[in-house]
Backbone as CSV, one residue per row, in Angstrom:
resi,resn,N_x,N_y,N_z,CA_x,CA_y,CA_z,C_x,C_y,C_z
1,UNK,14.852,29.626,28.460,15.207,29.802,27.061,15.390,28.455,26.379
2,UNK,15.905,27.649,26.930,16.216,25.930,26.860,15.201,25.540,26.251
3,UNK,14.062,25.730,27.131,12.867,25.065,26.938,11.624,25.653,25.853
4,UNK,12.251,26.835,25.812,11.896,27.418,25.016,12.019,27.058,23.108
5,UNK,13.347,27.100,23.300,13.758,26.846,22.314,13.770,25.323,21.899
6,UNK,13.749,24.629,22.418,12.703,23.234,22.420,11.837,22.517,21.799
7,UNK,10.819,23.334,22.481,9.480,23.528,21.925,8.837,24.516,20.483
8,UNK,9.774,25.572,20.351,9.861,25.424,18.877,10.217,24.945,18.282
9,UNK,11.824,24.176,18.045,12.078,22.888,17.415,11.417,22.173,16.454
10,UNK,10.706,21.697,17.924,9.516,20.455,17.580,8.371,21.035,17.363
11,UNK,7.818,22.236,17.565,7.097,22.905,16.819,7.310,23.264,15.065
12,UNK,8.720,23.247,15.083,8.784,23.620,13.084,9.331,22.332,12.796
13,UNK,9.386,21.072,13.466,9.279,19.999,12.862,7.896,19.485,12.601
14,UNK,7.059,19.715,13.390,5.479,19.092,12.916,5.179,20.093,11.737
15,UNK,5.584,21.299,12.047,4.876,22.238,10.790,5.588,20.993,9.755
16,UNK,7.244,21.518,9.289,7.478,20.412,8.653,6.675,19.508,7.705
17,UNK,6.479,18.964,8.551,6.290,17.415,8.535,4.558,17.428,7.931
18,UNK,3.976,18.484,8.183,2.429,18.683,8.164,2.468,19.653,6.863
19,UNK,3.400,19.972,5.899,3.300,21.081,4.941,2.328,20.441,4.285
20,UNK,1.880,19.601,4.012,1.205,19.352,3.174,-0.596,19.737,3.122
21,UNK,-0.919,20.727,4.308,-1.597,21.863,4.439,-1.455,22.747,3.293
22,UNK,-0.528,23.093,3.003,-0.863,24.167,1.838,-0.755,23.472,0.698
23,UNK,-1.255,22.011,0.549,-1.519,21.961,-0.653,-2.795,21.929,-1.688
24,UNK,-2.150,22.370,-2.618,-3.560,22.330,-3.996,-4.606,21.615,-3.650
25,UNK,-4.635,20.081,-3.394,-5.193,19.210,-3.022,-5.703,18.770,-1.877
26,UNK,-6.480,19.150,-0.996,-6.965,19.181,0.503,-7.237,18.013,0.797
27,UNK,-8.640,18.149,0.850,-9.302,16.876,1.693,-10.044,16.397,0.625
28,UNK,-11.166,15.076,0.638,-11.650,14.256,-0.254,-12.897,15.102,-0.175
29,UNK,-13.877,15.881,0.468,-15.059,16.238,-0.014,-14.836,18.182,-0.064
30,UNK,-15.909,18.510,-0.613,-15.907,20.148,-0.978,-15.934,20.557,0.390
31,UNK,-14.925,21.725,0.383,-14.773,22.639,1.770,-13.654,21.822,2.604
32,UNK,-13.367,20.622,2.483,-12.637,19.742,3.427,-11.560,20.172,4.202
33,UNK,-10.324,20.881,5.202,-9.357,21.059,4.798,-8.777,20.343,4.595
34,UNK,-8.284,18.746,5.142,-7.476,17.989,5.140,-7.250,17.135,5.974
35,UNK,-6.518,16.562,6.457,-5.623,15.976,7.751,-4.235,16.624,8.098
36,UNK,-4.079,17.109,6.957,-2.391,18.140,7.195,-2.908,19.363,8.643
37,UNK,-4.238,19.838,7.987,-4.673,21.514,8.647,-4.848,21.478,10.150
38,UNK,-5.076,20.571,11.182,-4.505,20.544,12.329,-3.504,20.351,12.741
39,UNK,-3.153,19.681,12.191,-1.101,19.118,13.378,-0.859,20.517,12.697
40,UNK,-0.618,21.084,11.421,-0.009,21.943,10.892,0.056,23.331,11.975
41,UNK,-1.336,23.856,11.866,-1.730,24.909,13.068,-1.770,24.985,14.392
42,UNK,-1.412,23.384,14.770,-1.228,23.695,16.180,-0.120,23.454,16.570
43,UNK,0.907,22.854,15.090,2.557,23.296,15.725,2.483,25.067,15.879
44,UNK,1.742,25.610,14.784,1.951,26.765,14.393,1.957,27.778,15.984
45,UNK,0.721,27.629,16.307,0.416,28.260,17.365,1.503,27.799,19.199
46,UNK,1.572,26.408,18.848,2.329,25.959,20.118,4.283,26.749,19.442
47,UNK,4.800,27.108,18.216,5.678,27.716,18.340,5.426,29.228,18.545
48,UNK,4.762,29.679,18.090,4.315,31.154,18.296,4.624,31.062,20.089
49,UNK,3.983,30.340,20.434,3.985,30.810,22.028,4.984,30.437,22.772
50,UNK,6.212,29.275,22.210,7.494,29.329,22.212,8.547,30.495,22.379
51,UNK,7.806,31.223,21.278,8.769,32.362,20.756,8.411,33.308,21.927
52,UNK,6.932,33.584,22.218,6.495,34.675,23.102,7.309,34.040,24.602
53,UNK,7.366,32.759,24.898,7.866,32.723,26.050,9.711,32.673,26.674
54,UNK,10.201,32.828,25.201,11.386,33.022,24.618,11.981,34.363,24.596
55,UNK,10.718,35.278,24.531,10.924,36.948,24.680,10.889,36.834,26.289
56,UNK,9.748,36.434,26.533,9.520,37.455,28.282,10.995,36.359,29.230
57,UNK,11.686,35.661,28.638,12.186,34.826,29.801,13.781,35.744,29.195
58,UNK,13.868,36.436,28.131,14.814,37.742,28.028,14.676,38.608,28.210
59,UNK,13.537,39.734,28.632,12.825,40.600,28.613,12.993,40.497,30.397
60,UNK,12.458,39.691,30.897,11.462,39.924,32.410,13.304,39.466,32.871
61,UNK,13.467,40.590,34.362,14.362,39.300,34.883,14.220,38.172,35.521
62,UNK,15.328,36.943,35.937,15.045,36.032,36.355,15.889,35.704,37.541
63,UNK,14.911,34.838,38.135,15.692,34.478,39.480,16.923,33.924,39.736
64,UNK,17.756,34.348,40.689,19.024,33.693,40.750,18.869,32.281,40.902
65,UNK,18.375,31.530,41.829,18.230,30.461,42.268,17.609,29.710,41.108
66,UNK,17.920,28.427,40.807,17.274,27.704,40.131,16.375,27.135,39.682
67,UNK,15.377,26.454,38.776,13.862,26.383,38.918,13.880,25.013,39.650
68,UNK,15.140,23.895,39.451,15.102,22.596,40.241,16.088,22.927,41.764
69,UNK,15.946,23.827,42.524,16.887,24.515,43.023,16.013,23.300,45.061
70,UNK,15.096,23.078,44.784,14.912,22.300,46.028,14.212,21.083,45.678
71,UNK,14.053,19.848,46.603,13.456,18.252,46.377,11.869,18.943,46.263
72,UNK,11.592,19.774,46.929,10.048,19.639,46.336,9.821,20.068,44.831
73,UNK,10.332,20.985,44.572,10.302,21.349,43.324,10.303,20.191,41.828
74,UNK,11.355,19.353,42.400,11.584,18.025,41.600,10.534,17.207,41.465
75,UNK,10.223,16.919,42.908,8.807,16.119,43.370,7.669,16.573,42.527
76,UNK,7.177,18.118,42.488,6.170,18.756,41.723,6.055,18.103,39.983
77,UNK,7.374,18.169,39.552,7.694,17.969,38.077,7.726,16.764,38.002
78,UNK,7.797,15.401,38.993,7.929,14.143,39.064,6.349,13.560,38.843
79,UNK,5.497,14.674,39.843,3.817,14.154,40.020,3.219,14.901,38.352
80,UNK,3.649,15.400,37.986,3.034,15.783,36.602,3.348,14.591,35.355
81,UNK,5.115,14.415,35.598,5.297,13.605,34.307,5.294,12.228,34.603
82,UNK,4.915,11.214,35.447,5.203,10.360,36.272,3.691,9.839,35.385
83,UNK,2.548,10.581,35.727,1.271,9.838,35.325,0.570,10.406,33.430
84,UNK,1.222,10.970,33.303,1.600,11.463,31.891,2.105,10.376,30.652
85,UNK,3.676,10.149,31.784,3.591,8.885,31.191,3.268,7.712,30.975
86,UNK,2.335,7.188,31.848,1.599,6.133,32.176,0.223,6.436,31.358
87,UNK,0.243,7.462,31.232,-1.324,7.934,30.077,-0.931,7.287,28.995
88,UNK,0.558,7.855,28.685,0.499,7.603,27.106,1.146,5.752,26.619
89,UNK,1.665,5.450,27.620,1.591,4.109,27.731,0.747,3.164,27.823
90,UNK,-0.723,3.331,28.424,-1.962,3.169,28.608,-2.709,2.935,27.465
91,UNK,-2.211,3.813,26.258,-3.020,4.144,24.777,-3.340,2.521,24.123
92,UNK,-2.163,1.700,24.458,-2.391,0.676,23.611,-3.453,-0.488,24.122
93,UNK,-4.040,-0.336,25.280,-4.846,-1.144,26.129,-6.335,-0.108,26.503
94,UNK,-6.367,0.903,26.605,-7.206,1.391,26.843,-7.909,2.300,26.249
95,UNK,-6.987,2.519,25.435,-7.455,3.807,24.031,-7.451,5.121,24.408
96,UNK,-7.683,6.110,23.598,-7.565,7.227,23.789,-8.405,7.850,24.799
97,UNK,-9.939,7.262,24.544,-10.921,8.048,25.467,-10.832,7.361,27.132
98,UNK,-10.678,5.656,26.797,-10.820,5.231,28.316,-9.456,6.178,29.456
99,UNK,-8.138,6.266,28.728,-7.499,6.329,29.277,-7.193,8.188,29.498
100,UNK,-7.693,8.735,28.991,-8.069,10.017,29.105,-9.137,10.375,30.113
101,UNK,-10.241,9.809,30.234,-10.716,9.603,31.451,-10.364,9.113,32.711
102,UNK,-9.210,8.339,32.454,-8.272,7.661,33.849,-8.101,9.187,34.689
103,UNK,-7.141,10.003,33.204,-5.813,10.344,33.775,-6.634,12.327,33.990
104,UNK,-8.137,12.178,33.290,-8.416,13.832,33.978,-8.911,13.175,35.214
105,UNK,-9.859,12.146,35.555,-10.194,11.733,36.888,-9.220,11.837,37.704
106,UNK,-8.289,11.180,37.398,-7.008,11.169,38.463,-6.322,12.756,38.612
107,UNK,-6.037,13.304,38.039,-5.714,14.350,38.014,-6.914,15.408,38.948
108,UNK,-8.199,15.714,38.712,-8.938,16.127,39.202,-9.035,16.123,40.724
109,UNK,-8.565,14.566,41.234,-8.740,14.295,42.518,-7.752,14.213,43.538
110,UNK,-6.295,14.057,42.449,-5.332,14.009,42.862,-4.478,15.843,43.522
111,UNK,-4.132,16.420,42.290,-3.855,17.387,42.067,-5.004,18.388,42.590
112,UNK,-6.476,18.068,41.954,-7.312,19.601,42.456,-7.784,18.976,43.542
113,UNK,-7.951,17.648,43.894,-9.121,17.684,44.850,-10.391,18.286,44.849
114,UNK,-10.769,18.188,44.011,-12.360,18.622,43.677,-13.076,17.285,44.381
115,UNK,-14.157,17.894,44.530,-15.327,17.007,44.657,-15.749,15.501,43.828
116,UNK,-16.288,14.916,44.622,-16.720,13.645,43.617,-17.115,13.851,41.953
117,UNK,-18.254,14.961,42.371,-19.159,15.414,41.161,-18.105,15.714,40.269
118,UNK,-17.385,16.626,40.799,-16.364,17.357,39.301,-15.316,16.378,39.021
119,UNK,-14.539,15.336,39.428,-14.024,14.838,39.463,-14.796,13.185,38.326
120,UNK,-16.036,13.142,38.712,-16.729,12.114,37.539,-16.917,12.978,36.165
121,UNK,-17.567,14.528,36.589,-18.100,15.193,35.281,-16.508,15.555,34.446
122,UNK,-15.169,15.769,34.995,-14.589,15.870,34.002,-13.860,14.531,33.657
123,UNK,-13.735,13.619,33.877,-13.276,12.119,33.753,-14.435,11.905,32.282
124,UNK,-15.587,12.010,32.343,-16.892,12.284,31.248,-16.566,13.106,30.207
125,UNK,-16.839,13.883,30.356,-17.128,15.202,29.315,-16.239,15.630,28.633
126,UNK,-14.662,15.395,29.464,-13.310,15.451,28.757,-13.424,14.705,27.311
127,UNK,-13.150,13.327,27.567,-13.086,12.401,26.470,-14.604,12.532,25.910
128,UNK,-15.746,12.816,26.316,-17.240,13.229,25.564,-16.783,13.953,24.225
129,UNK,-16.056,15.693,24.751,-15.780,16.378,23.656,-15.160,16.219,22.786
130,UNK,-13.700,15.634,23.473,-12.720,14.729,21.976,-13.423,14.450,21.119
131,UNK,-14.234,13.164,21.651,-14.865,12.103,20.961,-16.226,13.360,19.972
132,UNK,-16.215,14.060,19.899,-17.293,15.087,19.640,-16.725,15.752,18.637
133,UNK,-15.660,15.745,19.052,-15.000,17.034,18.108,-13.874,16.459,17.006
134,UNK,-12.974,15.364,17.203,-12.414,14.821,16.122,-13.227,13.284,15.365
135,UNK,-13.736,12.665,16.467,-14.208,11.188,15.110,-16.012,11.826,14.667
136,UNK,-16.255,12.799,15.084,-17.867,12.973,14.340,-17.258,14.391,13.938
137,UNK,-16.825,15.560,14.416,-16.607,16.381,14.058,-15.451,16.725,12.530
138,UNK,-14.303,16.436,12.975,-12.913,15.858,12.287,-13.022,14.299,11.336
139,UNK,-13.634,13.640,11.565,-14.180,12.387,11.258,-12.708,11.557,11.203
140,UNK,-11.741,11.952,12.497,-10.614,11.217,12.479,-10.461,10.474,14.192
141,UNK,-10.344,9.186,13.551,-10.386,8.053,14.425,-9.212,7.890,15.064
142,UNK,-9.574,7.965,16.772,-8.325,7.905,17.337,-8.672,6.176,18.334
143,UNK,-6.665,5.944,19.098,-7.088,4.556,19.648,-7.989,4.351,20.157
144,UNK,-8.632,3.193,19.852,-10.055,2.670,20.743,-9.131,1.477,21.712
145,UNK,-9.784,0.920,22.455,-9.349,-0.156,23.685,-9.410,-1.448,23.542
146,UNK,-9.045,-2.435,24.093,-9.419,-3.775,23.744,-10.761,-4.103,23.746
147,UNK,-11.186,-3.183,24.765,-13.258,-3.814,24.567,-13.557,-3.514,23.409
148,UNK,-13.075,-2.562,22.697,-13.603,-2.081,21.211,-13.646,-3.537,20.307
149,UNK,-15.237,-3.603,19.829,-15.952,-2.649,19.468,-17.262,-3.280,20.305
150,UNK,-16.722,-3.810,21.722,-17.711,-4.328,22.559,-17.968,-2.651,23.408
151,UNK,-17.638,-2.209,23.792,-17.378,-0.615,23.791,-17.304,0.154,22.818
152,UNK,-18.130,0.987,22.214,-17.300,1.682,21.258,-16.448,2.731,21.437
153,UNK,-15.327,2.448,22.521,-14.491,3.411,22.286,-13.367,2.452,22.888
């Protein structure tokens, strides 16, 4: 419920903060929506599912024992946020796409142990689609790296 309630929070603080989605005035060309119309909708949707996980964790019962209730358990939540944060620390040296490719590669090989192949193709194609879908798609520019613009990304 904690966590729940959390994550809506900071879900109706980006709405917040992003109202400027519903305004008169959108974006600079015809049809545009804006820059407000994503952060806006995806607080929207990341509280919606706040709320839904806010019902079933009152709804469903729950275990006596705790969710940090043994060292592995800790360990599990340590290997998730441990290189998470090193992603987002990463941003200012490596940019969005290099270091997004670090951290699905690493993740891929670490966590799934997949194969070489899947382990290069999503390290690729991850940051491919970003790069696909917000600076040509969205036409919004995210960090590039120090090689930039010897790299373009």
């Amino acid at each position: 419920m904690g966590t729940a309630a959390a994550i809506a929070l900071i879900a109706a603080v980006a709405m917040f903060d992003s109202r400027a989605a519903w305004s008169p005035v959108r974006g600079t060309a015809p049809g545009d929506v804006g820059a407000s119309w994503y952060p806006f909708w995806t607080a929207a949707v990341m509280g919606l599912a706040a709320v839904g996980v806010a019902y079933r964790a009152l709804v469903l019962p729950q275990p006596k024992a705790g969710v940090f209730a043994s060292r592995a358990s800790v360990v599990a939540v340590l290997n998730l946020v441990l290189p998470m944060f090193l992603y987002a620390l990463s941003f200012q040296w490596l940019g969005f796409y290099l270091a997004t490719g670090l951290y699905m590669g690493f993740f891929a090989a670490y966590l799934g142990r997949y194969r070489f192949y899947w382990i290069i193709a999503s390290a690729v194609i991850t940051p491919l689609a970003i790069f696909l879908l917000f600076e040509v798609g969205f036409r919004l520019l995210l960090p590039k790296s120090i090689f930039y613009p010897g790299i373009p990304f």
